[in-house]
C-alpha atoms as a printed R data frame, in Angstrom:
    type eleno elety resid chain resno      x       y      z
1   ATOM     1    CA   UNK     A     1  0.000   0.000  0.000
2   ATOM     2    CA   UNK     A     2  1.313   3.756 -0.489
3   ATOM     3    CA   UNK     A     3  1.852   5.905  1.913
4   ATOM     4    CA   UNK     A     4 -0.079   9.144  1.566
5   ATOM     5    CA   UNK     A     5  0.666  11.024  4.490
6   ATOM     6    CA   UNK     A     6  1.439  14.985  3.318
7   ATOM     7    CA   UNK     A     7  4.849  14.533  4.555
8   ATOM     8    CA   UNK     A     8  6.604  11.523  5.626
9   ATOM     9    CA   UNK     A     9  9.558  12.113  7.294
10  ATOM    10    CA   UNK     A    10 11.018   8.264  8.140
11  ATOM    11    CA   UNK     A    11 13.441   8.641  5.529
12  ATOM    12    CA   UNK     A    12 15.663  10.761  8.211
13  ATOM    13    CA   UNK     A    13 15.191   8.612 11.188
14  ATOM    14    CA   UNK     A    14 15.829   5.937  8.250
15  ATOM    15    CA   UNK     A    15 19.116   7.820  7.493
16  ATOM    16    CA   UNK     A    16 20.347   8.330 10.559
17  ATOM    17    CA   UNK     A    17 20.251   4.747 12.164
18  ATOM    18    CA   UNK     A    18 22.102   3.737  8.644
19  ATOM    19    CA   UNK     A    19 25.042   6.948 10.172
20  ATOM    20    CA   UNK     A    20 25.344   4.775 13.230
21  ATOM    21    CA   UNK     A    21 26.105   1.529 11.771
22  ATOM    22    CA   UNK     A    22 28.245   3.127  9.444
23  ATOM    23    CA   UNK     A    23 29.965   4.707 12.099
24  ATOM    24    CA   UNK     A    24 30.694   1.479 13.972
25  ATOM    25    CA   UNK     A    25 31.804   0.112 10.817
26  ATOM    26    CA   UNK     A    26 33.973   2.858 10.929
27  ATOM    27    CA   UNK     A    27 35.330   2.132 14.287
28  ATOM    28    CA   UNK     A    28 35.696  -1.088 13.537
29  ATOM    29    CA   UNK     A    29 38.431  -0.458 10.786
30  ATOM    30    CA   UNK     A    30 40.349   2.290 12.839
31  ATOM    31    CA   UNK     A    31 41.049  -0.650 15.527
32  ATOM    32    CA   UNK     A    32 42.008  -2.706 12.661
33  ATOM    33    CA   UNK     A    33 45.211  -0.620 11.220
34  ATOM    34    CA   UNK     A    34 46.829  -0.800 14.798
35  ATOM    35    CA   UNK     A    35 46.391  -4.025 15.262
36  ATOM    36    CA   UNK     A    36 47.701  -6.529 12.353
37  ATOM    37    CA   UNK     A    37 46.743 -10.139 14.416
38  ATOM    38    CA   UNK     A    38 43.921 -12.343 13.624
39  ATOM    39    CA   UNK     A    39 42.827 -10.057 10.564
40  ATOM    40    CA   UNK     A    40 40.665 -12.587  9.177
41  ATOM    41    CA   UNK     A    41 38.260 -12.723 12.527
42  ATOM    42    CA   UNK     A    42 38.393  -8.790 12.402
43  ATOM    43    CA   UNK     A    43 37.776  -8.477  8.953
44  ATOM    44    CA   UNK     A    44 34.720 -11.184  9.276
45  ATOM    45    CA   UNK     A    45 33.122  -8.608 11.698
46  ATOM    46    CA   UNK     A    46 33.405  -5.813  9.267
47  ATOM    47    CA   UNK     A    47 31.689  -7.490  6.687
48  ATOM    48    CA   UNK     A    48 29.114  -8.288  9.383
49  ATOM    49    CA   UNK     A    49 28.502  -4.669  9.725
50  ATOM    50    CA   UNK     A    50 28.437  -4.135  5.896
51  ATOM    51    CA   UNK     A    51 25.660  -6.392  5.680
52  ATOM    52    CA   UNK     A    52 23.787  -4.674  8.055
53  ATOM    53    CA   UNK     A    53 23.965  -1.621  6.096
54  ATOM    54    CA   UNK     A    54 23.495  -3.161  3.377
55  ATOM    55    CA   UNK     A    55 20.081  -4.462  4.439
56  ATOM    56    CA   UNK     A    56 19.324  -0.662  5.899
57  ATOM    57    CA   UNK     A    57 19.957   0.325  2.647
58  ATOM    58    CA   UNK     A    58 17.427  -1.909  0.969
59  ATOM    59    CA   UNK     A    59 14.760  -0.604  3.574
60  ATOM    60    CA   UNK     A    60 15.190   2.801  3.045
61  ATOM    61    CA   UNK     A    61 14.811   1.605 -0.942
62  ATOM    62    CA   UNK     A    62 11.714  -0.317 -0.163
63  ATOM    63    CA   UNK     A    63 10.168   2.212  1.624
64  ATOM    64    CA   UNK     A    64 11.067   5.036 -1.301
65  ATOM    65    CA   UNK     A    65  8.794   2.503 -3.550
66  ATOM    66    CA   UNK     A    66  6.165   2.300 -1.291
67  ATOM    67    CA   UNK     A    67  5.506   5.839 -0.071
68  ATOM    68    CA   UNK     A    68  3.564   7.921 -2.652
69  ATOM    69    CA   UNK     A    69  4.730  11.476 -0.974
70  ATOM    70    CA   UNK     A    70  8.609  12.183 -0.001
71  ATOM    71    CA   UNK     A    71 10.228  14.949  2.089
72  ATOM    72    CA   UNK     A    72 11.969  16.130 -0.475
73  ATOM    73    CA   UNK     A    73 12.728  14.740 -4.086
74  ATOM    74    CA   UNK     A    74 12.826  11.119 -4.719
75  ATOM    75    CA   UNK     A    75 16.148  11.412 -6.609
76  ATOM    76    CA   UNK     A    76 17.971  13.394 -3.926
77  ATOM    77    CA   UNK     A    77 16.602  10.295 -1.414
78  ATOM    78    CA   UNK     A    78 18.030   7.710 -3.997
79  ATOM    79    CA   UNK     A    79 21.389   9.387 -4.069
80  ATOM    80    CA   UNK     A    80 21.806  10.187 -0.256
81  ATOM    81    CA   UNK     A    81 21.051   6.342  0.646
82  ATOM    82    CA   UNK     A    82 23.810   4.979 -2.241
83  ATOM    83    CA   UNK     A    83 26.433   7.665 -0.996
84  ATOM    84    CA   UNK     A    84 25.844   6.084  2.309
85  ATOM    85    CA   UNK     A    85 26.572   2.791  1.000
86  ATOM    86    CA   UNK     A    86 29.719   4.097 -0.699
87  ATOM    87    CA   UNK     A    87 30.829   5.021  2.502
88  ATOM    88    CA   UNK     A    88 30.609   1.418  3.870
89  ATOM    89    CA   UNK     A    89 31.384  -0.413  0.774
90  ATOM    90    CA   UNK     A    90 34.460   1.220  0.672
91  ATOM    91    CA   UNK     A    91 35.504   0.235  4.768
92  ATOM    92    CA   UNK     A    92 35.376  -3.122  3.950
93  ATOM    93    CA   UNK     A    93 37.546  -2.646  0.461
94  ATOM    94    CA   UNK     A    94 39.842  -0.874  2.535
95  ATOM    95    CA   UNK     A    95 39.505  -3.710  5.210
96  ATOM    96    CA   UNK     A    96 39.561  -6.811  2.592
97  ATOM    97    CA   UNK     A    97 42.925  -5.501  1.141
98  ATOM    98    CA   UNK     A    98 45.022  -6.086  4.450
99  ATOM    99    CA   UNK     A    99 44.021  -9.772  4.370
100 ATOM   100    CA   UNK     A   100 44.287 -10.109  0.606
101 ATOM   101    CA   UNK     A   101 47.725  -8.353  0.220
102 ATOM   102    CA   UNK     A   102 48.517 -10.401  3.654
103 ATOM   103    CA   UNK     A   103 50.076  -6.988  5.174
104 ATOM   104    CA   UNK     A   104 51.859  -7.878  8.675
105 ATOM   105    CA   UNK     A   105 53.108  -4.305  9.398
106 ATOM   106    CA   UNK     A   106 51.608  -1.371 11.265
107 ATOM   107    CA   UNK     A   107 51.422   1.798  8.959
108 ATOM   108    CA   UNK     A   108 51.178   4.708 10.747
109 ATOM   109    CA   UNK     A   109 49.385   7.260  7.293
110 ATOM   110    CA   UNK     A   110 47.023   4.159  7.103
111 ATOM   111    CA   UNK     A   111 46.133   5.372 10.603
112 ATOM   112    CA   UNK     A   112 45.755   8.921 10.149
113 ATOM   113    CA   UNK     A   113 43.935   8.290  7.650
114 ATOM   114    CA   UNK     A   114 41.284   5.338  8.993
115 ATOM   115    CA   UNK     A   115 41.126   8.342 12.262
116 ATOM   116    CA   UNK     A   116 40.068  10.807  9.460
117 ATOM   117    CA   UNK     A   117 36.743   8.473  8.363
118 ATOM   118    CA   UNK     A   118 35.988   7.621 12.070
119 ATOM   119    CA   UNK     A   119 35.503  11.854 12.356
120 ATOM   120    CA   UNK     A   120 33.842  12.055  8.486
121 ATOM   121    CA   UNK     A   121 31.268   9.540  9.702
122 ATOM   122    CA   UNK     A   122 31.106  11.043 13.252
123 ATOM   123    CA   UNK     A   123 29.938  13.800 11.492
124 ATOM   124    CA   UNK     A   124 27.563  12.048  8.815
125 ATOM   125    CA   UNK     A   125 26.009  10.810 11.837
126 ATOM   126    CA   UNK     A   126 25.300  14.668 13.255
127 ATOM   127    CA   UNK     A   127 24.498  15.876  9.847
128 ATOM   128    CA   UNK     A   128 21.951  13.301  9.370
129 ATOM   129    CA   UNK     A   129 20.418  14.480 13.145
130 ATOM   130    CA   UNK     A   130 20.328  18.063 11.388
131 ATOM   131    CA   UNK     A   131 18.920  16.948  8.485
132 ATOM   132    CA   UNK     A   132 15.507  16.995  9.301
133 ATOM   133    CA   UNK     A   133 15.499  20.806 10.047
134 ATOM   134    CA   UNK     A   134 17.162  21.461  7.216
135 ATOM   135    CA   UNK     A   135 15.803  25.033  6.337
136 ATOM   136    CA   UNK     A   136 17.608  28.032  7.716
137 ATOM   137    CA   UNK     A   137 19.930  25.353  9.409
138 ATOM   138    CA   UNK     A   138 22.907  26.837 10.332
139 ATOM   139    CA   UNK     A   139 24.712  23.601 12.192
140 ATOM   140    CA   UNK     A   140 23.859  21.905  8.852
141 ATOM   141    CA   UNK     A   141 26.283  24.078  7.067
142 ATOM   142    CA   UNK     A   142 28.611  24.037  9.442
143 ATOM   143    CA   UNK     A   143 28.788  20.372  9.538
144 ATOM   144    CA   UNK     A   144 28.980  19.999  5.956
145 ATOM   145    CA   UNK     A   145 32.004  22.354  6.054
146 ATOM   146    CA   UNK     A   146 33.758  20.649  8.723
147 ATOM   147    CA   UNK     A   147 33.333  17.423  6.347
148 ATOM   148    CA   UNK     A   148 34.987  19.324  3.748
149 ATOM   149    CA   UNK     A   149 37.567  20.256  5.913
150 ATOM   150    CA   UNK     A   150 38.580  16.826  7.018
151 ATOM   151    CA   UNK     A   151 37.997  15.400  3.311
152 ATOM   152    CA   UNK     A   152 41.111  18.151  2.201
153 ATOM   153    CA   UNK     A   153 42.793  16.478  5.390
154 ATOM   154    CA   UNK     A   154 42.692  13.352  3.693
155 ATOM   155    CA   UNK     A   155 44.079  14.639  0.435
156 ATOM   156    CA   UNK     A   156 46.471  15.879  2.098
157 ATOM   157    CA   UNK     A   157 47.617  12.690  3.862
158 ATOM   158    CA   UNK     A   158 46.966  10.855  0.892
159 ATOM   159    CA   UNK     A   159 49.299  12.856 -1.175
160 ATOM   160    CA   UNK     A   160 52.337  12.989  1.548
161 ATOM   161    CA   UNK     A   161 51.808   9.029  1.847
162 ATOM   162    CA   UNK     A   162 51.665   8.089 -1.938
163 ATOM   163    CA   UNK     A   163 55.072  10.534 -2.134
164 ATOM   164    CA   UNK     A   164 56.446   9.021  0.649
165 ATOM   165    CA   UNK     A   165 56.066   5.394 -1.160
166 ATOM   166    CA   UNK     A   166 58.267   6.264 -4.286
167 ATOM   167    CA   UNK     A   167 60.816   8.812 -2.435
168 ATOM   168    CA   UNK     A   168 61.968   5.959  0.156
169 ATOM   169    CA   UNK     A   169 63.622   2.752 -0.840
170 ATOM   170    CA   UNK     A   170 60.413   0.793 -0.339
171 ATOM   171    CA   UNK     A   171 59.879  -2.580 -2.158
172 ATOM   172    CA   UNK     A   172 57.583  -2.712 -5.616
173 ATOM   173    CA   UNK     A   173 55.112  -5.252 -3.969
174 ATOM   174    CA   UNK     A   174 55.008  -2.893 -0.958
175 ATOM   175    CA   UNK     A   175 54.349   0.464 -3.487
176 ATOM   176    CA   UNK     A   176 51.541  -1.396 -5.253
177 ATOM   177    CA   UNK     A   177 49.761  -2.949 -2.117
178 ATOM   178    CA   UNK     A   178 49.682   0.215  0.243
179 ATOM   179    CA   UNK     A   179 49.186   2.902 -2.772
180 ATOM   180    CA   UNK     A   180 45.993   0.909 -3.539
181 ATOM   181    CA   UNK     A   181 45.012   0.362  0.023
182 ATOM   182    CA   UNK     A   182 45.508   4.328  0.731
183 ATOM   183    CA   UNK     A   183 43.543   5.189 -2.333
184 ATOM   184    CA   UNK     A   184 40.307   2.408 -0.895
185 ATOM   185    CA   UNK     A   185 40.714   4.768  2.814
186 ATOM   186    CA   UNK     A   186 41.133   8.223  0.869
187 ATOM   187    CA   UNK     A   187 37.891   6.997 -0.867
188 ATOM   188    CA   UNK     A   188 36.080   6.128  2.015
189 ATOM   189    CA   UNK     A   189 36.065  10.034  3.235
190 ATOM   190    CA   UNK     A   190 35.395  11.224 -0.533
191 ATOM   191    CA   UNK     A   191 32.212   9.287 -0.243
192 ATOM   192    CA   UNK     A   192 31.576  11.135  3.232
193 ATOM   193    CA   UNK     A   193 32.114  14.063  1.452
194 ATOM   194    CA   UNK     A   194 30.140  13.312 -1.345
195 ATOM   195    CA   UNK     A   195 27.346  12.584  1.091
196 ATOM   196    CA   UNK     A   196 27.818  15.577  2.626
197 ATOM   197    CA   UNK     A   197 27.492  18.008 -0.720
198 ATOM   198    CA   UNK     A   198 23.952  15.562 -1.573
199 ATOM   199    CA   UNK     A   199 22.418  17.029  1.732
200 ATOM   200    CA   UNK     A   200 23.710  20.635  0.837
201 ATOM   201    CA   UNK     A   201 21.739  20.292 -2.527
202 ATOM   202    CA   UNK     A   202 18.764  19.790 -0.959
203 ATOM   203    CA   UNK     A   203 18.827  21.789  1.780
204 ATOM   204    CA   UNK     A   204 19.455  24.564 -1.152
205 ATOM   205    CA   UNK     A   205 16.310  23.767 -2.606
206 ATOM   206    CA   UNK     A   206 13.876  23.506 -0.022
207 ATOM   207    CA   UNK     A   207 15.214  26.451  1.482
């Protein structure tokens, strides 16, 4: 049956419980670049976590078929909930690469950077809690810049760790494993971001 309440507004409280279990997701991974035992049994729990996003996502998605009058546009909905699953997709790539590329070493920009997403997502989790008052909102901007902010972080550790791979006398294997496991994290708070500029959007035209 559709929904034909004048405004239905369970797409935010929909959105926001999806922030939290991204966040733990997010947690997840920072305690898993300091720690380089038992990866497997860590990773296994990420996944866990993905899946439960994953099946968030599909009832947000279910419940954009069903309900007859949004919020806000239908698109903007459709694009906010597959950012969000960008942003956990991309934990678990990060994640998946340790144990495929059987890394037994602590990297301290891998670090930096998997503290960088644990903040981005922090703050996905209080943007989404804004959300809802979106109009005139000024701790929604200020959130969305402070997302941006930390995203430029990123590049900038990004950049300074890719360098540092082909400046030191580092071995090929070890270039081509961590510059693809740095670009999976730097990712991961791009999708943040990208979250981040959806919500601007709309709160730019239903102003």
């Amino acid at each position: 049956m559709f929904s034909l309440s004048p405004r239905d507004d369970k797409f935010f409280d929909l959105f926001i419980e999806n922030a939290h279990t991204i966040y733990e997701t997010a947690l997840l991974f920072q305690e898993y670049v300091k720690d380089t035992t038992c990866m497997e049994e860590k990773l296994a729990k990420i996944k866990d976590f993905e899946r439960l996003c994953d099946n968030q996502q599909h009832n947000i998605l279910n419940e954009l078929n069903k309900t007859f009058i949004t919020p806000f546009d239908r698109e903007d909905i459709y694009s906010i909930s597959k950012k969000m699953d960008d942003i956990v997709d991309f934990i678990e790539a990060s994640a998946s690469r340790f144990v495929m590329f059987n890394v037994t070493s602590i990297n301290p920009k891998v670090i930096e950077l998997a503290d960088l997403v644990v903040r981005c997502c922090e703050n996905v989790i209080k943007l989404m809690e804004q959300f809802k008052h979106m109009q005139n909102n000024n701790k929604l901007t200020e959130l969305i810049i402070e997302i941006n902010k930390i995203e430029e972080e990123g590049d900038l550790i990004f950049r300074k760790a890719v360098r540092q791979l082909f400046v030191e006398d580092i071995p090929v294997l070890d270039v081509i494993k961590w510059r693809e496991i740095y670009q999976y994290v730097e990712n991961t708070i791009d999708a943040c971001e990208s979250v981040a500029n959806i919500i601007e959007g709309v709160a730019m035209k239903n102003a």
